[in-house]
Structure formats: structure tokens, C-alpha cells
N, C-alpha and C positions, 0 to 999 in steps of 0.2 A: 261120653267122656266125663271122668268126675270131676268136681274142682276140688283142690284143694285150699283151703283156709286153713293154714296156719295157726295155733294156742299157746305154741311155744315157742322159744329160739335159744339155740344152744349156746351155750357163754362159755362153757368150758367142758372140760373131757367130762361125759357123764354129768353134763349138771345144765341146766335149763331153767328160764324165765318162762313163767307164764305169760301170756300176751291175749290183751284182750282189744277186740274192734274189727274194724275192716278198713282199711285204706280205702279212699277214692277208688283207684285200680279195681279192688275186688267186686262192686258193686255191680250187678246185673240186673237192670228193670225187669220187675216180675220176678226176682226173687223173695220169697217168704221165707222168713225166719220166727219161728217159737220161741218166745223167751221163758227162760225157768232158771229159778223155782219160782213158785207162785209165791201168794201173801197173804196171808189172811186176815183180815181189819180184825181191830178188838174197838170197844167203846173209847179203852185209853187212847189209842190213835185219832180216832176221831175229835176228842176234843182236846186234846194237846193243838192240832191242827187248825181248830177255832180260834184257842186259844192267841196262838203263833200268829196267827191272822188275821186276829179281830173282831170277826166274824161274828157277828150277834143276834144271828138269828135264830132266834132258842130251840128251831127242831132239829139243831145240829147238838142240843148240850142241854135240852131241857128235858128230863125225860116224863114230866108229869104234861108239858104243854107238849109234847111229840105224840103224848097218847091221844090226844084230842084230836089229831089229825088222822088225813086218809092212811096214813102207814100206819100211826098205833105205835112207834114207837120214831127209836133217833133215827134218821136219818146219815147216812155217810154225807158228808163235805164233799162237795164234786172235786174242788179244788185237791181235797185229798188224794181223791180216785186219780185225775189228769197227772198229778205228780209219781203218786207209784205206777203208771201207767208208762208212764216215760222213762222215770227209773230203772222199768223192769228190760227196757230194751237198749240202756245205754250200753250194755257188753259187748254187745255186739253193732250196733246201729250208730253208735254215738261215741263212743271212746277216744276214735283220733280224731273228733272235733275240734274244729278253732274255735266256732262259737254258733250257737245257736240262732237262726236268722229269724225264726216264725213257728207257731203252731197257727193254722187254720181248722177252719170247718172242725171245731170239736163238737159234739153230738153226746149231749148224756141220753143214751139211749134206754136205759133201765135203772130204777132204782139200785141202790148200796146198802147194805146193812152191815152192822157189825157182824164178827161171823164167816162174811162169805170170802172167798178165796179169789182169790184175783189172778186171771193168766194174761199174758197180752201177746201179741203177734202181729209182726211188721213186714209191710211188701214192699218192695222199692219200689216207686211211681216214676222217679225223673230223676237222673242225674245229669249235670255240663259240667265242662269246666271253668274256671272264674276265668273273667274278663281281663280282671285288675289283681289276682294272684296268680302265679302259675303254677306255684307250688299245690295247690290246693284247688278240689273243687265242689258245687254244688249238689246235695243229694234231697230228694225229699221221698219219706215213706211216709206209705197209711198205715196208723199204730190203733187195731183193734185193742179193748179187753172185754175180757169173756170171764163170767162166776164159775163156780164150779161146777155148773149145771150149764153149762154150753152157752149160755144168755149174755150176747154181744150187751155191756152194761155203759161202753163209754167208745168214741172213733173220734178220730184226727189225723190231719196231715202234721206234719212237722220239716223243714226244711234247714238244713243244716249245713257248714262249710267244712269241710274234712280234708283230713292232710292227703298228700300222695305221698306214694310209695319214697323212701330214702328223705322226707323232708319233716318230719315228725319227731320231737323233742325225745321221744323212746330211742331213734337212733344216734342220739348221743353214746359214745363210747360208757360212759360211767352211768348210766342212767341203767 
């Protein structure tokens, strides 16, 4: 049987919203989902990212002290990585969120350079429904990313509170 997930809703004769997420409802542990498009880091992102951050530790933005180390050159910002790494899955994974409850067990598993392209991919681990909402329930996925070259570079769970079906600010009439 296939499922279907929905990307639009019709609003009027021949005309359509795009619609992006998954309800609570949709969610089947042990589903994987691919996100795309990828990303590809540039040096600017990396130290914009420092910058924004704080973050002072010069193999992220030095690139004469980056070459004295084992890489040889900068260094990606993990912080950088774990945020587009999340970003890349909120379309699907994360959209009718209420709010985000946790990231666990993150794993920088491979170095980052600038350059490399980033893909990520999400499986749902555990969904319940909340105790204390009814409208809404709990989901948690493991969010790989992978370089261009197949090399898992960063892993985390993420747990999150997501609307159910008919109870989500999109089904506002005007929305």
C-alpha cells in the first residue's frame, strides 16, 4: 500500500498551497526521509558563523594558524554543520512543530571543510502522544549527514512536539 503525503492543498478551483511537514498522524517509525537539496559550505559561511557565535577558536577563521594543524587548513564550525544539518530536514521533519524539546547524542563524526556539500537524512525513532497536549504529539528522528562523497560527517537524535492533523495554525481559514 502506498502512503500518501500530501505538498499541497487546494484553496481554490485550479489553484493550490504548497504545504510543507508531516502531521504527528503521518509519522511511521522507521520511516527515512532524504532531504534535499544539499549545501555546500563556502569559507564565508564558516566564519560569518564564528563570527555570529563568538567562537574564537582560530581553526575555525585563522587560516595561517589552521595550516599548522593536522587539517592544514579551516576547519568547518560543527555548530555550523548541526544547524544546517537540521535545517536541511525541517521540510519535512520539522515544519508543524510547536517547538523543539532536544537534540541528543550529536556525533561529529568526520571532519567539514569548506567546499563540501552536505546531505542529511532522517528516520523516525519514536513517536507518543503528549500527556499534557492532546492536540499534539511527541516525535524523535536520527538526523544523519553525509558529504558528497557518502562520509556520515555529523548524527543526532532530535525530539520534537508536532501538531496533529486539523490542530495546526496552517488550518486556519486565511492562513
Amino acid at each position: 500500500m502506498e502512503k500518501e503525503l500530501p505538498a499541497y492543498r487546494e484553496i481554490g478551483p485550479q489553484r493550490y498551497r504548497e504545504i510543507s511537514g508531516l502531521y504527528y498522524e503521518d509519522f511511521v517509525v522507521g520511516d527515512a526521509f532524504e532531504h534535499r537539496p544539499g549545501r555546500t559550505i563556502t569559507d564565508a559561511d564558516n566564519i560569518w558563523m564564528t563570527l555570529l557565535t563568538m567562537n574564537t577558536q582560530p581553526v575555525h577563521f585563522d587560516a595561517a594558524y589552521a595550516a599548522q594543524t593536522e587539517w592544514k587548513k579551516l576547519l568547518v564550525d560543527s555548530t555550523l554543520t548541526l544547524a544546517l544539518l537540521t535545517g536541511m530536514s525541517v521540510r519535512t521533519v520539522s515544519a508543524k512543530v510547536v517547538a523543539n524539546l532536544g537534540w541528543d547524542k550529536v556525533r561529529a563524526t568526520h571532519p567539514v571543510f569548506a567546499g563540501d556539500t552536505l546531505y542529511a537524512e532522517s528516520t523516525v525513532l519514536a513517536k507518543r502522544e503528549s500527556k499534557s497536549r492532546p492536540t499534539q504529539g511527541i516525535v524523535t528522528v536520527f538526523t544523519r549527514g553525509l558529504n558528497q562523497d557518502g562520509v556520515e560527517v555529523m548524527s543526532f537524535e532530535r525530539t520534537m512536539l508536532i501538531y496533529k492533523r486539523d490542530h495546526s495554525p496552517e488550518t486556519a481559514a486565511n492562513y
